[in-house]
N, C-alpha and C positions, 0 to 999 in steps of 0.2 A: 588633192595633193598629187603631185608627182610621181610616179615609181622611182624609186631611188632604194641604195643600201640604208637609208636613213629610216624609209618607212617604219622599220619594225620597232622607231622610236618612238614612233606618232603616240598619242593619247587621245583616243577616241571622240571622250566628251572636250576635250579641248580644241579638236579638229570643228567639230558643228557648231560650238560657241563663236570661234571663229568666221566660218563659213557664212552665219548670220549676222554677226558683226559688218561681216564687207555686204551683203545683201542689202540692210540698212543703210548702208555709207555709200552704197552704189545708187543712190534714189535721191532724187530732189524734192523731200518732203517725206510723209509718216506713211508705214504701212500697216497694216492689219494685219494679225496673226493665219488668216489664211492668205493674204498673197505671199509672208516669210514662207511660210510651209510648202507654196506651189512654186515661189524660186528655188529654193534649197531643197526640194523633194526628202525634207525629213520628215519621220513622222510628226503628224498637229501636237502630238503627247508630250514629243520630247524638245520642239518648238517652244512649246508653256516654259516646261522647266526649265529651258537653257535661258529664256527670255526674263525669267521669274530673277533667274540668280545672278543675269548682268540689270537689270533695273535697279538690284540692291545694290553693286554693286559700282553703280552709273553710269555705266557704258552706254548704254537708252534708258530714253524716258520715257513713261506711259504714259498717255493721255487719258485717264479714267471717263472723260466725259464722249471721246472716240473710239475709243480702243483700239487705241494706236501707237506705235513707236519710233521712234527716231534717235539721231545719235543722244548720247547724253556728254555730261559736264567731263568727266572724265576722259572719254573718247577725242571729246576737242582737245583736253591738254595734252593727252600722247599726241594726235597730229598735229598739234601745233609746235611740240618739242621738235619732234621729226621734222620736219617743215623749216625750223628754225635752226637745224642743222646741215641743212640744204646749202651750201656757200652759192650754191649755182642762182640759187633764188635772191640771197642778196644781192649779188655780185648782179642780177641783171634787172633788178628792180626801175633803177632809173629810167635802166635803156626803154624796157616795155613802156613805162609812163612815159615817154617821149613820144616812143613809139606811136602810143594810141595818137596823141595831143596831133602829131601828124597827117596821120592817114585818119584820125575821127572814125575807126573802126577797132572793133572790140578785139583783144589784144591774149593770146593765151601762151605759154609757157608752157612745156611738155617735155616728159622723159619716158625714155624705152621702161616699159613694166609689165610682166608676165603678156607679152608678145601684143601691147598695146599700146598708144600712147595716153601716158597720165599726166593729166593737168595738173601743174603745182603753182602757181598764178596766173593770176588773170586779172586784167585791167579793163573794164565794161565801158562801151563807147557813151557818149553822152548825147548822141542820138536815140529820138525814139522806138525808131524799129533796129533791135538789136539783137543780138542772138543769145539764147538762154542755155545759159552752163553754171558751173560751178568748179571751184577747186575740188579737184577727190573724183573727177569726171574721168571717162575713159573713151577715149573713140578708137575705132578700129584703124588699122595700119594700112589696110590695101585701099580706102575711099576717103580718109580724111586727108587734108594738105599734111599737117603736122606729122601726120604718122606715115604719111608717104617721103616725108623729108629725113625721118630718122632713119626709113628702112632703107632707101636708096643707098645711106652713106652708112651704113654699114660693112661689114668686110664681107667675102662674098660667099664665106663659110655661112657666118651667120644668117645674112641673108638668105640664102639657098635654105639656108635651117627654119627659119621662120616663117617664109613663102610655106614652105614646106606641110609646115602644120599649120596654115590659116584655113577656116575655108571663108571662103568668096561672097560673104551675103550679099544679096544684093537689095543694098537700100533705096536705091529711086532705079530707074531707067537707065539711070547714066553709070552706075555705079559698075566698074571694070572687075568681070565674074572668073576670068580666064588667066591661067597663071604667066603663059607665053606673053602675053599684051601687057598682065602688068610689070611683070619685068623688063620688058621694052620700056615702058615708060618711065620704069627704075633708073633704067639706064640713059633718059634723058633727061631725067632729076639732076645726077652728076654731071652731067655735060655743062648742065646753064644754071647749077648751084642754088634752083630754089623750087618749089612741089606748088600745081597747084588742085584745087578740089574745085569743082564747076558741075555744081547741084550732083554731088556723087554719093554723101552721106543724107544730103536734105535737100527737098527742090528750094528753090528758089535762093540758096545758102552760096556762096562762092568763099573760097579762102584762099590765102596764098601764104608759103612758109620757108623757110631758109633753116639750114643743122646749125647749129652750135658746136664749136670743139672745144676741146681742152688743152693744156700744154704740147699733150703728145698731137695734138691732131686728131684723134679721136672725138668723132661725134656722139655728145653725150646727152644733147637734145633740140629741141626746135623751137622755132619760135613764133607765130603769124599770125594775120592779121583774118577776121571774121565779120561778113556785112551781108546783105541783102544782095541778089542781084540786079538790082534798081542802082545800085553805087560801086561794087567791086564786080566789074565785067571786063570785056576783051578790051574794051577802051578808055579805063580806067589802069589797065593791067601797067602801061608803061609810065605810070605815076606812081605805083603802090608797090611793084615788085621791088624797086630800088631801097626803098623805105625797108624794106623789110629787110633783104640783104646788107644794108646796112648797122640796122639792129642788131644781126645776127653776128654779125664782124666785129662788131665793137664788143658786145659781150664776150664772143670770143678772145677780143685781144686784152681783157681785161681778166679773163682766167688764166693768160700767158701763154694764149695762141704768136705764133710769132712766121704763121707760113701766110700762101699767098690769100688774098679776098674771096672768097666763091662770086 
Protein backbone atom coordinates (compact mmCIF):
# COMPACT_ATOMS: atom_id res chain seq x y z
CA UNK A 1 0.00 0.00 0.00
CA UNK A 2 0.98 3.42 -0.60
CA UNK A 3 2.07 6.05 2.09
CA UNK A 4 -0.70 8.06 2.39
CA UNK A 5 -2.75 10.08 5.28
CA UNK A 6 -5.17 7.01 4.71
CA UNK A 7 -2.67 4.53 5.92
CA UNK A 8 -3.43 4.61 9.51
CA UNK A 9 -6.91 3.36 8.27
CA UNK A 10 -5.51 0.10 6.75
CA UNK A 11 -6.52 -3.20 8.54
CA UNK A 12 -3.78 -5.25 8.63
CA UNK A 13 -5.22 -8.76 8.14
CA UNK A 14 -7.41 -7.23 5.35
CA UNK A 15 -4.31 -5.65 3.63
CA UNK A 16 -2.53 -9.62 3.26
CA UNK A 17 -5.99 -11.17 2.44
CA UNK A 18 -5.82 -8.81 -0.30
CA UNK A 19 -2.34 -8.90 -1.22
CA UNK A 20 -2.80 -12.65 -1.91
CA UNK A 21 -6.04 -12.37 -3.48
CA UNK A 22 -4.16 -10.28 -6.39
CA UNK A 23 -0.90 -12.82 -6.15
CA UNK A 24 -3.61 -15.44 -7.21
CA UNK A 25 -5.39 -13.27 -9.76
CA UNK A 26 -1.88 -12.28 -11.00
CA UNK A 27 -1.17 -16.13 -12.32
CA UNK A 28 -2.39 -18.00 -15.20
CA UNK A 29 -3.34 -21.26 -13.31
CA UNK A 30 -3.06 -22.55 -9.33
CA UNK A 31 -0.34 -21.89 -6.98
CA UNK A 32 1.01 -23.77 -4.07
CA UNK A 33 1.11 -22.35 -0.67
CA UNK A 34 4.67 -21.92 -0.83
CA UNK A 35 5.01 -20.05 -4.10
CA UNK A 36 1.88 -17.56 -2.34
CA UNK A 37 4.28 -17.11 0.62
CA UNK A 38 7.59 -16.51 -1.64
CA UNK A 39 5.32 -13.93 -3.77
CA UNK A 40 3.93 -12.07 -0.96
CA UNK A 41 6.81 -12.55 1.50
CA UNK A 42 4.28 -13.23 4.35
CA UNK A 43 4.63 -15.53 6.73
CA UNK A 44 3.70 -19.62 5.48
CA UNK A 45 1.48 -19.42 9.10
CA UNK A 46 -0.27 -16.64 8.21
CA UNK A 47 -0.53 -17.48 4.28
CA UNK A 48 -2.66 -20.90 5.81
CA UNK A 49 -5.01 -18.69 7.66
CA UNK A 50 -5.79 -15.94 5.32
CA UNK A 51 -5.99 -18.69 2.54
CA UNK A 52 -8.23 -21.08 5.04
CA UNK A 53 -10.75 -18.02 5.50
CA UNK A 54 -11.00 -16.92 1.70
CA UNK A 55 -11.53 -20.70 0.52
CA UNK A 56 -14.57 -20.65 2.96
CA UNK A 57 -15.46 -17.92 1.90
CA UNK A 58 -14.86 -18.46 -2.14
CA UNK A 59 -12.52 -16.21 -3.25
CA UNK A 60 -10.13 -19.52 -4.03
CA UNK A 61 -10.40 -22.65 -4.46
CA UNK A 62 -8.39 -25.62 -3.32
CA UNK A 63 -7.49 -28.37 -5.03
CA UNK A 64 -7.30 -31.10 -2.21
CA UNK A 65 -5.77 -33.47 -4.73
CA UNK A 66 -2.74 -30.61 -5.60
CA UNK A 67 -2.71 -28.41 -3.17
CA UNK A 68 -3.34 -25.78 -4.88
CA UNK A 69 -5.32 -22.57 -5.36
CA UNK A 70 -6.84 -20.33 -7.76
CA UNK A 71 -9.51 -17.73 -8.03
CA UNK A 72 -12.63 -18.99 -6.80
CA UNK A 73 -16.58 -18.50 -7.69
CA UNK A 74 -17.08 -15.50 -5.92
CA UNK A 75 -13.79 -13.75 -7.03
CA UNK A 76 -15.21 -14.25 -10.76
CA UNK A 77 -18.41 -12.49 -9.77
CA UNK A 78 -16.80 -9.34 -8.13
CA UNK A 79 -14.61 -9.06 -11.46
CA UNK A 80 -17.10 -9.78 -13.59
CA UNK A 81 -19.38 -7.08 -11.99
CA UNK A 82 -16.39 -4.71 -12.22
CA UNK A 83 -15.64 -5.56 -15.68
CA UNK A 84 -19.26 -5.18 -16.46
CA UNK A 85 -19.34 -1.70 -15.35
CA UNK A 86 -16.44 -0.83 -17.66
CA UNK A 87 -18.65 1.24 -20.38
CA UNK A 88 -15.15 1.39 -22.07
CA UNK A 89 -15.19 -2.38 -22.53
CA UNK A 90 -18.64 -2.37 -23.99
CA UNK A 91 -18.49 0.50 -25.98
CA UNK A 92 -15.23 -1.13 -27.70
CA UNK A 93 -16.25 -4.70 -27.89
CA UNK A 94 -17.14 -4.78 -31.50
CA UNK A 95 -14.46 -2.69 -32.56
CA UNK A 96 -11.80 -5.25 -31.06
CA UNK A 97 -13.74 -8.17 -32.66
CA UNK A 98 -13.46 -6.52 -35.98
CA UNK A 99 -10.38 -5.64 -35.11
CA UNK A 100 -8.85 -9.26 -34.60
CA UNK A 101 -11.18 -10.67 -37.91
CA UNK A 102 -8.82 -8.05 -39.69
CA UNK A 103 -5.42 -8.26 -38.86
CA UNK A 104 -5.96 -12.19 -37.63
CA UNK A 105 -3.87 -11.17 -34.63
CA UNK A 106 -4.70 -11.60 -31.11
CA UNK A 107 -6.47 -8.34 -29.91
CA UNK A 108 -6.11 -6.83 -26.25
CA UNK A 109 -7.77 -3.87 -24.60
CA UNK A 110 -5.87 -2.15 -21.64
CA UNK A 111 -6.14 0.59 -19.06
CA UNK A 112 -3.55 2.66 -17.02
CA UNK A 113 -3.51 0.73 -13.34
CA UNK A 114 -1.20 1.12 -10.50
CA UNK A 115 1.57 2.27 -13.11
CA UNK A 116 0.85 -0.63 -15.48
CA UNK A 117 -1.06 -1.61 -18.27
CA UNK A 118 -4.25 -3.96 -17.25
CA UNK A 119 -5.95 -5.97 -19.79
CA UNK A 120 -9.62 -5.74 -19.55
CA UNK A 121 -10.39 -7.71 -23.00
CA UNK A 122 -9.05 -9.49 -25.13
CA UNK A 123 -10.12 -11.22 -28.38
CA UNK A 124 -7.51 -14.46 -29.22
CA UNK A 125 -6.53 -14.68 -32.73
CA UNK A 126 -7.72 -17.97 -34.51
CA UNK A 127 -4.32 -18.66 -35.54
CA UNK A 128 -2.31 -21.34 -34.13
CA UNK A 129 0.76 -19.72 -32.97
CA UNK A 130 -0.74 -17.01 -30.76
CA UNK A 131 0.11 -15.24 -27.87
CA UNK A 132 -0.86 -16.52 -24.27
CA UNK A 133 -2.49 -13.86 -21.85
CA UNK A 134 -5.58 -13.45 -20.11
CA UNK A 135 -7.95 -10.87 -18.87
CA UNK A 136 -6.65 -9.54 -15.21
CA UNK A 137 -3.09 -9.59 -17.06
CA UNK A 138 -0.66 -6.76 -16.41
CA UNK A 139 2.37 -5.79 -18.57
CA UNK A 140 4.74 -3.30 -17.92
CA UNK A 141 4.50 0.35 -19.42
CA UNK A 142 8.20 1.09 -20.64
CA UNK A 143 8.36 -2.50 -23.19
CA UNK A 144 5.05 -3.47 -23.92
CA UNK A 145 3.10 -1.50 -27.07
CA UNK A 146 -0.10 -0.97 -25.00
CA UNK A 147 1.59 0.43 -22.11
CA UNK A 148 3.93 2.33 -24.18
CA UNK A 149 0.79 3.96 -25.88
CA UNK A 150 -0.96 4.88 -22.59
CA UNK A 151 2.16 6.37 -21.25
CA UNK A 152 3.17 8.43 -24.22
CA UNK A 153 -0.40 10.23 -24.20
CA UNK A 154 -0.28 11.07 -20.94
CA UNK A 155 0.19 14.59 -19.64
CA UNK A 156 3.56 15.28 -18.86
CA UNK A 157 3.08 15.71 -15.16
CA UNK A 158 2.14 12.37 -15.03
CA UNK A 159 4.19 10.94 -17.25
CA UNK A 160 7.45 12.43 -15.67
CA UNK A 161 5.61 10.92 -12.60
CA UNK A 162 5.43 7.54 -13.79
CA UNK A 163 8.85 7.28 -15.72
CA UNK A 164 9.79 8.37 -12.61
CA UNK A 165 8.95 5.40 -10.32
CA UNK A 166 9.45 2.63 -12.97
CA UNK A 167 12.33 0.70 -13.00
CA UNK A 168 13.62 -0.37 -16.33
CA UNK A 169 13.58 -4.44 -16.23
CA UNK A 170 15.00 -5.61 -18.87
CA UNK A 171 13.12 -8.34 -20.44
CA UNK A 172 14.82 -9.62 -23.61
CA UNK A 173 17.91 -7.70 -25.25
CA UNK A 174 15.76 -5.37 -26.92
CA UNK A 175 13.93 -4.25 -23.94
CA UNK A 176 14.70 0.04 -23.61
CA UNK A 177 16.65 0.21 -19.84
CA UNK A 178 17.30 4.02 -20.09
CA UNK A 179 15.02 6.75 -19.00
CA UNK A 180 16.39 9.37 -21.65
CA UNK A 181 15.75 6.85 -24.70
CA UNK A 182 12.48 5.89 -23.52
CA UNK A 183 11.13 9.08 -23.41
CA UNK A 184 12.52 9.92 -26.67
CA UNK A 185 10.67 7.32 -27.96
CA UNK A 186 7.58 8.73 -25.90
CA UNK A 187 7.84 11.39 -27.58
CA UNK A 188 7.62 9.62 -30.89
CA UNK A 189 4.59 7.69 -29.87
CA UNK A 190 2.81 11.21 -29.99
CA UNK A 191 4.08 12.35 -33.13
CA UNK A 192 2.71 9.25 -35.30
CA UNK A 193 -0.29 8.36 -32.82
CA UNK A 194 0.57 4.72 -32.24
CA UNK A 195 3.46 2.51 -29.83
CA UNK A 196 5.23 -0.25 -31.10
CA UNK A 197 6.86 -3.34 -28.92
CA UNK A 198 9.45 -5.34 -31.45
CA UNK A 199 10.59 -8.37 -29.09
CA UNK A 200 10.91 -5.79 -26.02
CA UNK A 201 8.84 -7.76 -23.47
CA UNK A 202 9.26 -11.38 -25.37
CA UNK A 203 11.66 -12.48 -28.25
CA UNK A 204 10.06 -13.40 -31.01
CA UNK A 205 6.55 -11.31 -29.73
CA UNK A 206 5.90 -8.04 -31.94
CA UNK A 207 2.90 -5.67 -31.14
CA UNK A 208 1.55 -2.65 -32.17
CA UNK A 209 -0.91 -0.17 -30.28
CA UNK A 210 -2.82 3.17 -30.64
CA UNK A 211 -4.61 5.29 -26.99
CA UNK A 212 -7.90 5.59 -26.75
CA UNK A 213 -9.63 8.88 -25.64
CA UNK A 214 -12.65 10.04 -24.16
CA UNK A 215 -14.85 12.95 -24.57
CA UNK A 216 -12.32 15.25 -23.05
CA UNK A 217 -9.58 13.80 -25.09
CA UNK A 218 -8.09 12.27 -22.44
CA UNK A 219 -6.38 8.96 -23.05
CA UNK A 220 -7.93 6.40 -20.89
CA UNK A 221 -6.61 3.40 -22.75
CA UNK A 222 -5.07 1.32 -25.64
CA UNK A 223 -5.72 -0.81 -27.82
CA UNK A 224 -3.41 -3.47 -30.06
CA UNK A 225 -2.84 -6.04 -31.95
CA UNK A 226 -0.28 -9.12 -30.63
CA UNK A 227 1.40 -11.90 -33.26
CA UNK A 228 4.62 -13.68 -33.80
CA UNK A 229 7.33 -12.11 -35.57
CA UNK A 230 6.86 -14.50 -38.39
CA UNK A 231 3.52 -12.26 -39.30
CA UNK A 232 3.61 -8.63 -37.44
CA UNK A 233 7.18 -7.32 -38.66
CA UNK A 234 8.75 -4.19 -40.38
CA UNK A 235 6.78 -5.38 -43.39
CA UNK A 236 3.63 -6.15 -42.31
CA UNK A 237 3.93 -2.81 -40.19
CA UNK A 238 2.24 -0.60 -43.14
CA UNK A 239 -0.91 -3.12 -43.20
CA UNK A 240 -1.53 -3.61 -39.41
CA UNK A 241 -0.59 0.01 -38.03
CA UNK A 242 -3.62 1.53 -39.96
CA UNK A 243 -5.86 -1.24 -38.62
CA UNK A 244 -5.23 -0.50 -35.38
CA UNK A 245 -5.44 3.27 -35.42
CA UNK A 246 -8.37 2.93 -36.81
CA UNK A 247 -9.72 0.69 -34.09
CA UNK A 248 -8.70 3.05 -31.81
CA UNK A 249 -10.51 6.26 -33.44
CA UNK A 250 -13.56 4.56 -33.82
CA UNK A 251 -13.82 3.53 -30.06
CA UNK A 252 -12.75 6.84 -29.41
CA UNK A 253 -15.54 8.47 -31.36
CA UNK A 254 -17.97 6.18 -29.98
CA UNK A 255 -17.11 7.44 -26.28
CA UNK A 256 -17.66 11.20 -27.73
CA UNK A 257 -14.19 11.86 -28.86
CA UNK A 258 -14.91 14.49 -31.28
CA UNK A 259 -11.08 15.90 -32.03
CA UNK A 260 -8.65 15.03 -34.79
CA UNK A 261 -7.66 10.86 -35.79
CA UNK A 262 -4.14 10.07 -34.18
Amino acid sequence: MNSSSEDRYAIRSVDRALDIIECVAGQNGALTVDQITEATDLPKSTVFRVLATLTARQFVDRDPRTQTYRLGTLALVVGARALGDLDIRRVARRHIEQLMAESGETVHLAVLSQASALCIDKIDSTRSVRMSSFVGFRDPLHCSGVGKALLAFQDDAAQQTLIAGMTLEPRTPHTITDRAALAEQLSRIRENGFATDVEEIEEGLCCIAAPIRDHSGKAIAGVSISGPTTRVHADTFATLIPLVKACADWISRDLGFQGEKT
